[in-house]
N, C-alpha and C positions, 0 to 999 in steps of 0.2 A: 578385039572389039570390047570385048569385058574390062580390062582395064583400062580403054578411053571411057567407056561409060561409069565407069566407079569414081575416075578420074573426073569427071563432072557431075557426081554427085557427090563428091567433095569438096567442089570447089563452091557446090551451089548450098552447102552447109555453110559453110564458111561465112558466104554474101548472108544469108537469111539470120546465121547466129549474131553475126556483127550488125546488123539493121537492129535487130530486135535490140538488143542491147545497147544500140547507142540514142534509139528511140526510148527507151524504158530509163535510161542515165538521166536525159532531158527531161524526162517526166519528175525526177525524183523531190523532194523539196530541199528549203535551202539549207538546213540544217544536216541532210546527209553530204553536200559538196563540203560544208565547216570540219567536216569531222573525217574526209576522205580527200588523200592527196591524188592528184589530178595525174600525174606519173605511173601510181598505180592503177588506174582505170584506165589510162593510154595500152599498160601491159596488159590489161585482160582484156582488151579489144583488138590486140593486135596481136601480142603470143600468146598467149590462152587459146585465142578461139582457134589458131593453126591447129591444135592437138582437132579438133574436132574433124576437120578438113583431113589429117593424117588417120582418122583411126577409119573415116567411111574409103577416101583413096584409096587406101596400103593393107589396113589390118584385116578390115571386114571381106575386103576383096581375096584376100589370100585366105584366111578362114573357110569361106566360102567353098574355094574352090580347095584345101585340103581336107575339108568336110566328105565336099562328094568325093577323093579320092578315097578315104575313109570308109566310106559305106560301101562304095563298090569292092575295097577289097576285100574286107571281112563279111562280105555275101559271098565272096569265091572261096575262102577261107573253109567258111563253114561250110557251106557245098564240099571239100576237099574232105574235110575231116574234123565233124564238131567237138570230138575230145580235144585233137591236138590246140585246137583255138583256142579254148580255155587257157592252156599256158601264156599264150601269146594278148589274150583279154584281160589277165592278172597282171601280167608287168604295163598293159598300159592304162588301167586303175591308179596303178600306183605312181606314174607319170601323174595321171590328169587330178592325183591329190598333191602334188609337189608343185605342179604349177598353179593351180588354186591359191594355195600358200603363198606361194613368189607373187601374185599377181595384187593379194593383197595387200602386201607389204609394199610393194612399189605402188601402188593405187596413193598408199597415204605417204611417202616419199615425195612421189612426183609431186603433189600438192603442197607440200612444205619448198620443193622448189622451185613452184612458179610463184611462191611466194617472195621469196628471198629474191627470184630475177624482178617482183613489182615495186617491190622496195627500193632495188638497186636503181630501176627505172626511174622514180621518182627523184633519187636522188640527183640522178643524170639531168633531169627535166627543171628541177628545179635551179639547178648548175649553171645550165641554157638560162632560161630563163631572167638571174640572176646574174648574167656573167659582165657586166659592166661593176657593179658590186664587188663579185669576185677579183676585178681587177685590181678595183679602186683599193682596196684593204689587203693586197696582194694575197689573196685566202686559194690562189691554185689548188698549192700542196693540200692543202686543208684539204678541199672538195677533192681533191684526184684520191687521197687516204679514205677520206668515208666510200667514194664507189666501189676505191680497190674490198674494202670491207664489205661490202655488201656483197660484191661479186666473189668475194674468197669464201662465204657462208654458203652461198649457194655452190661452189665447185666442191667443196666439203661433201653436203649433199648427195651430189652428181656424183663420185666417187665410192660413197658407200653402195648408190645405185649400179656403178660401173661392177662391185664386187659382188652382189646381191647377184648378177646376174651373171657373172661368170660359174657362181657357186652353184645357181641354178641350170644350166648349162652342161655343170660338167654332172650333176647327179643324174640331170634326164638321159642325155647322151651313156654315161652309166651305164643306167637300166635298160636301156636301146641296146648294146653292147651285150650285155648281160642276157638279155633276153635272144638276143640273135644267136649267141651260143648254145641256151638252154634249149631253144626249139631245136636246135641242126642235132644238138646232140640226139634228142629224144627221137629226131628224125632219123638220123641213123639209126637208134636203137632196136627201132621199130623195125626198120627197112631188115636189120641184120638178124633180128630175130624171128620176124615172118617175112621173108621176102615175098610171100606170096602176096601177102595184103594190100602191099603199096609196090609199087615196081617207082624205076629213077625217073621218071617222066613227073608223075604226081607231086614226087619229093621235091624235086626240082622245082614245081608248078608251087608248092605250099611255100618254099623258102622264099620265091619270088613275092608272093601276095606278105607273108608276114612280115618283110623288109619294108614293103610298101606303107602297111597300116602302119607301122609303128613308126614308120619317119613321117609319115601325114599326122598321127597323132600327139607327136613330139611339137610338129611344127603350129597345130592348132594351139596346144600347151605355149608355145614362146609366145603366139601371137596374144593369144587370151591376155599373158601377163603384160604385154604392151598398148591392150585395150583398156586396162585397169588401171596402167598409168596413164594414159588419155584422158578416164576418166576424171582419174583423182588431180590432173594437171588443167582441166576445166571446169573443174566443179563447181568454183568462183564466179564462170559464167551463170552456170543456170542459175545459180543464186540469184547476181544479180538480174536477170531476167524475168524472174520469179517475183523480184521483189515489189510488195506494191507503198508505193510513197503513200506517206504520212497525209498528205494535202494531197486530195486529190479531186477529179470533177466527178467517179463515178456512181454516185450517191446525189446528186445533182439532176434534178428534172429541169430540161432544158423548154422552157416556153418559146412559142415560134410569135416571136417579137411583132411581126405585120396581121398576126390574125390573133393576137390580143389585143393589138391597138382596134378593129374595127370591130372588135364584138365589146369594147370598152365601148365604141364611139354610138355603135347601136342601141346599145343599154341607156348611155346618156340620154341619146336624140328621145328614148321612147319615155323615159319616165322622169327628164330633167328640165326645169324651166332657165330661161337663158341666164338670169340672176345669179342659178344654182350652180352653174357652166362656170360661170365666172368667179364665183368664189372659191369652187374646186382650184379654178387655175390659181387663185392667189394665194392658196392653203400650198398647194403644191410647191411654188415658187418658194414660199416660205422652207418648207421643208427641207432640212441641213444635207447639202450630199453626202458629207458626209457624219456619221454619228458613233461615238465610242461612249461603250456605255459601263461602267466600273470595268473597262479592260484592265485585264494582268495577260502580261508573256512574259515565259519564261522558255528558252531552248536551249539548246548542244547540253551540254554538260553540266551546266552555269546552275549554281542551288540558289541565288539572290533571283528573284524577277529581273527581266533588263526595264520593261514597266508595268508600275502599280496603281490599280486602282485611278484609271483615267478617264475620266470623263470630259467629253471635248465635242464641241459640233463645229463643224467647217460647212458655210455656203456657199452658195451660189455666187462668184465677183468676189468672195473674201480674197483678199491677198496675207497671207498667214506664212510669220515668220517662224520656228522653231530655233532655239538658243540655250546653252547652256554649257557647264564646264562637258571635258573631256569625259566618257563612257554615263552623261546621263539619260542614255536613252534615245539620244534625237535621234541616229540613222536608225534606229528599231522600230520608232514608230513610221517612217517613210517604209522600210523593208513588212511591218502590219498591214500597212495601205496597200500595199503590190500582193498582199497577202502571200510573201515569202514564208510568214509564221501565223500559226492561227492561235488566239488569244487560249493561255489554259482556264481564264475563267472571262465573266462578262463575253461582252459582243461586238461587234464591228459594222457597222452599216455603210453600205456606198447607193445613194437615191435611194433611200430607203428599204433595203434589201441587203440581207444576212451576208456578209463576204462569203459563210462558210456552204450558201445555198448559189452560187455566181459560179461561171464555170471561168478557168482560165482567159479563154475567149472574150467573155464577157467584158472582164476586168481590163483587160490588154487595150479592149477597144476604147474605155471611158479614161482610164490613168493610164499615164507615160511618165516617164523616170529618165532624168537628166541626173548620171553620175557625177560624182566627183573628178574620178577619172575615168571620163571617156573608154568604152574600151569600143573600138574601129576595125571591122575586118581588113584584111591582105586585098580588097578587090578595089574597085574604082571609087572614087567620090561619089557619085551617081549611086552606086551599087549600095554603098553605106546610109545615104538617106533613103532610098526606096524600102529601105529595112524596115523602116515603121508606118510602111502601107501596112493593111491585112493583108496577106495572105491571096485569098481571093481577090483582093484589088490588084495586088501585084500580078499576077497571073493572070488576066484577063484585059489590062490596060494596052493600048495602044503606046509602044515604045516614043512616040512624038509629044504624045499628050505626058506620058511620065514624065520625060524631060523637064517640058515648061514647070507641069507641078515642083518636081526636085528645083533647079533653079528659084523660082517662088521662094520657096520653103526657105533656102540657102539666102535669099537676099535682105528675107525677114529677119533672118539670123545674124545679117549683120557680114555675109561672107558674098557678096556677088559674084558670079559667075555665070558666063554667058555658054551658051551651048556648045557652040565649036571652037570659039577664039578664046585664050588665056586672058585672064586677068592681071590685072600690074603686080600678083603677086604669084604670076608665073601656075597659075591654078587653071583648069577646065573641069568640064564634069565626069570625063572619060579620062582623067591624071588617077594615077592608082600609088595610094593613099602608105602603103609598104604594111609591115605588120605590126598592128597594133595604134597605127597609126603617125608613126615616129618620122615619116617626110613633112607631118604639118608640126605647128608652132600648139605649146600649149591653149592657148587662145583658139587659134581655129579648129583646134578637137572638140573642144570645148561647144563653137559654134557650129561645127558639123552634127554635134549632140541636140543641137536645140533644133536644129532644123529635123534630124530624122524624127524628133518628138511631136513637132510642130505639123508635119506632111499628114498626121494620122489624126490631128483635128482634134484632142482630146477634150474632155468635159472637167479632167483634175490634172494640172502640170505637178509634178514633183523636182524639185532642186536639190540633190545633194551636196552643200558647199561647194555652188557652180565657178568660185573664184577664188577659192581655197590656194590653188597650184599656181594662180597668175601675177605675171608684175603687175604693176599702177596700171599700166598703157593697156594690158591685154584684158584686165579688169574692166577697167572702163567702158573695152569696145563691147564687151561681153555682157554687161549691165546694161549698156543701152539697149543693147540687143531683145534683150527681157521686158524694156520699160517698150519698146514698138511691138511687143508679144501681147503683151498686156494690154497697151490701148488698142489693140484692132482685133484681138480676139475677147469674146465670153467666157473667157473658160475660169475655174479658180486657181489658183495657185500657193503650194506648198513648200518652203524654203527652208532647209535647214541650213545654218552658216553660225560662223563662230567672229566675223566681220562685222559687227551692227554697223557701220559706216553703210554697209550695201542694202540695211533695211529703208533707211530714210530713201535711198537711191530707186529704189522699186518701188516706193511710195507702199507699203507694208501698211494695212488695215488692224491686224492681228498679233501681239506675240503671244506664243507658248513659252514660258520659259522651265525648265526642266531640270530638277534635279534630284540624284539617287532616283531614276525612273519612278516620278512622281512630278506632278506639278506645283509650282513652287507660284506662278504668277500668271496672267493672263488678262492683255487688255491692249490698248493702243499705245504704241512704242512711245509714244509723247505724256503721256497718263505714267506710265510705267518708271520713267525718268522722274517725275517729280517725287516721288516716295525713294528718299536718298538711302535709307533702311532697306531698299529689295535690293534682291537678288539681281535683276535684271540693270538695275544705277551700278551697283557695285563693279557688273562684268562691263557697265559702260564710261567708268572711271577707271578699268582698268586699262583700258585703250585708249585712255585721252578721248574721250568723246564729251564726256561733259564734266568739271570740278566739282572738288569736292561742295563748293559751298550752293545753297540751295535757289540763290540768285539768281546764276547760271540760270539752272533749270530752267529758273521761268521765264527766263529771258529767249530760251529754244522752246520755248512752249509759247510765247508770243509771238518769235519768228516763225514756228510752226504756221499759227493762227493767222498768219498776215498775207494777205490775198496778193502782194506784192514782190514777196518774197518767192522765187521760186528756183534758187538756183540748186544744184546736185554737191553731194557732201562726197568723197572716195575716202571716208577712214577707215582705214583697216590694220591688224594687228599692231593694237595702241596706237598709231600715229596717223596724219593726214599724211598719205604718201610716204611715210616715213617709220620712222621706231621709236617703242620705250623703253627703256632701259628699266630692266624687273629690279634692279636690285636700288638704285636713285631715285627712280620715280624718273627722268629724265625725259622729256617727250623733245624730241627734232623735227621741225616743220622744214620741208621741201614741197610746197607747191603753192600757186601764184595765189596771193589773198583775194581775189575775186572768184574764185573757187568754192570758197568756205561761205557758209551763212552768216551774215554781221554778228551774230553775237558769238559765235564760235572765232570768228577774226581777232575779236577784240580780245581773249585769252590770247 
């Protein structure tokens, strides 16, 4: 019975260690996943926390119980004969300071090799992970030689441990030896010099009890030392356990949002005239959702800011493109917006309220974040858009009513799907999507992204270069997808893309353009093009979007202007449908000239 119940108070270690710690990972911010490979937090959640599970099952439970044979014997002991104990309480001092020693020594051991096994982990995961890669550039050998290395550092390891313990072993055992002579002797000594004192009954009775304690005491000694490698082979857990992320909500007073709204509405009614009501709502209305005010970030390791000194307001209906070469910045300010990172100087406002006073919750609910690439759970279609219910909505909905919702979601997206019957492209909502999402087409990950964004009703859409990974065709469907997001929703929208073809395409209010994490330009994509000298002309000549001479321009700023003109531009990476050639200047058209705006035709 004691070993079933140690046995599940091990195992219940176990569950509670891994909760805590895969809940406490989730919490951390983005900057400790930048700097911590994902392989080793796999090995401290899975072999790490076994040592904990092993030391309450096996150690504590044997402990335990050669503790109390321990004390009962050396109570019969010394009931027998408190001198002769004495001999037999000196040799096992002298045990319980050698396993002290051992227990140390392997304490910090073990922990250099569950180190060495999280490392090797990673490298395994990464292997996985990578292994289409691995194939392509035929790099096996490569990865099979880094694991076997990893795993040869830790057997290394494991082997000084193997001999640490035998060494330890044979001293205690030793002194056990050593000691069971020294008593017998003294016990005959006694016996043959007073026989009166003790008769062979007693002697008998003493050698039996001091056999006892000292292989109990022996045995708490080995255990001890295998508690110490438990410890030092988890230690990594409580850390991360322990740890409390950078970005966090618990400094955050949380207002109860329906009885602010009605002690706001009170206040009004009682000392506001209707005039005054009204102008509140239009000052409001005015008010940028969002506001960066001299923002700098700077994270991971990075000594340059990723941006400086920004200052920027986004509304209400803005459509806001963000643009600019490679590392200036743009995905840092969307990852700012999610408040993945929080600014090292200036401020960040979302409806006018400090990011750094908003709790996760809050922000999750107002902004949604369409990646780059998509990342898709291993579960159902279905399952993958209900992801961006809250929480409480998802828990509490009627599985019938989700449906239609999901559906909705997915048709607005550009991806129809009917409940029970497949669509012509072999899809329902109950098809399970494989991992990562790698059964759909880059496009429909893409579109499964926008829908689970689209389900949660947001107040700020974010776009990661939503078209970055797609052909012309899947592009396309994906843009239009955005342009029916946009006309039927309120919400604003934020677009980073390295495509300007796709700004015209969304009908883009706003560009950011960006560079050295700074702002370089800001204004309407059509304004922006006329100043052949920006930044913003330069990246749109480099794509064949508009010529070098300034004619052009205004010739796209008339067709802009002209109420008649409405048809959609796809140019992306230099070419309409096509490529240019960096080193000629070369631009190749493939797509039908009723496509293009007349004065983009006529180049």
């Amino acid at each position: 019975a004691r070993g079933a119940l140690f046995w599940i108070a091990g195992s219940r270690g176990n569950y509670n260690a891994r909760v805590k710690l895969h809940h406490n990972l989730l919490l951390q911010e983005a900057a400790f996943f930048d700097s911590t490979e994902t392989g080793i937090l796999l090995s401290r959640i899975n072999n790490d926390v076994n040592k904990i599970g092993q030391v309450i099952s096996f150690h504590i439970n044997i402990v335990f119980r050669q503790l109390t044979q321990f004390v009962f014997g050396s109570f019969f002991l010394l009931k027998i004969s408190p001198q002769m104990s004495l001999v037999a309480f000196t040799g096992i001092g002298f045990i319980a300071i050698i396993s002290a020693i051992y227990g140390q020594f392997s304490r910090v051991l073990a922990e250099k090799v569950q180190d060495k096994f999280a490392e090797a982990s990673a490298i395994a995961e990464t292997s996985f992970r990578m292994s289409e890669t691995i194939r392509a550039f035929n790099g096996i050998n490569l990865e099979t030689s880094k694991y076997e290395a990893g795993q040869g550092e830790a057997l290394e390891l494991e082997e000084v441990q193997a001999w640490a313990y035998g060494m330890h072993k044979f001293i205690a055992d030793s002194v056990e030896t050593l000691l069971h002579i020294t008593v017998m002797y003294c016990c005959w000594s006694v016996g043959r010099l007073h026989p009166t004192l003790v008769d062979g009954k007693t002697l008998t009775s003493f050698l039996f009890y001091v056999k006892f304690v000292l292989e109990s005491s022996n045995e708490v000694g080995n255990e001890w030392a295998k508690i110490q490698s438990a410890i030092g082979a988890s230690s990594k857990i409580f850390e991360l356990i322990g740890r409390v992320p950078r970005i966090n909500d618990q400094d955050v007073v949380v207002v109860d949002k329906e009885e602010d709204d009605l002690t706001m509405n009170a206040t009004s009614t009682a000392t506001s005239t209707m005039k005054e009501v009204k102008e509140e709502e239009k000052k409001e209305k005015q008010q940028p959702i969002i506001n960066m005010s001299n923002m700098t970030v700077t994270y991971g390791a990075m000594e340059a800011p990723a941006l400086k000194n920004i200052n920027l307001q986004i509304h209400e209906h803005d459509r806001v493109a963000i643009v600019g070469r490679s590392g200036s910045g743009k995905s840092s300010m969307l990852r700012t917006i999610l408040r993945f990172y929080d600014p090292s100087s200036g401020s960040i406002e979302l409806q006018g309220i400090n990011l750094q006073d908003q709790t996760r919750k809050d922000i999750s609910r107002k902004v949604v974040v369409v990646e780059q690439e998509p990342h898709l759970f291993p579960t159902t279609l279905m399952e993958n858009v209900l992801y961006g219910l809250p929480y409480d909505e998802n828990d509490v909905e009627q599985e019938e009513g989700m449906r239609v919702r999901v559906a909705e979601a997915l048709e607005l997206a550009g991806l129809p799907v009917t409940g029970d019957d497949k669509n012509d492209l072999g899809l329902e909502l109950d098809t399970r999507v494989g991992e990562g999402g790698r059964t759909l087409s880059g496009g429909q990950r893409q579109r499964v992204a926008i829908a689970r964004a689209l389900i949660r009703s947001p107040d700020v859409l974010l776009l990661d270069e939503p078209t970055a990974a797609l052909d012309s065709k899947s592009e396309k469907t994906v843009v239009d997808a955005l342009q029916r997001v946009m006309q039927k929703g309120a919400r604003s929208m934020v677009m980073v893309t390295h495509r300007l073809g796709v700004i015209r395409s969304v009908n883009v209010n706003k560009v950011i353009v960006l560079e050295k994490g700074e702002i370089a330009e800001v204004g309407h994509p059509e304004e922006l093009l006329q100043n052949k000298d920006g930044l913003y002309s330069q990246l749109a000549r480099e794509q064949g979007i508009v010529a070098e001479s300034s004619s052009l321009s205004s010739e796209i700023m008339s067709s802009h202007s002209s109420a008649t003109t409405t048809t959609t531009t796809t140019l992306v990476n230099g070419d309409v449908n096509g490529s240019v050639d960096g080193g000629g200047g070369r631009l190749e058209h493939d797509v039908e000239m009723k496509d293009i705006p007349t004065p983009l035709a006529q180049c």
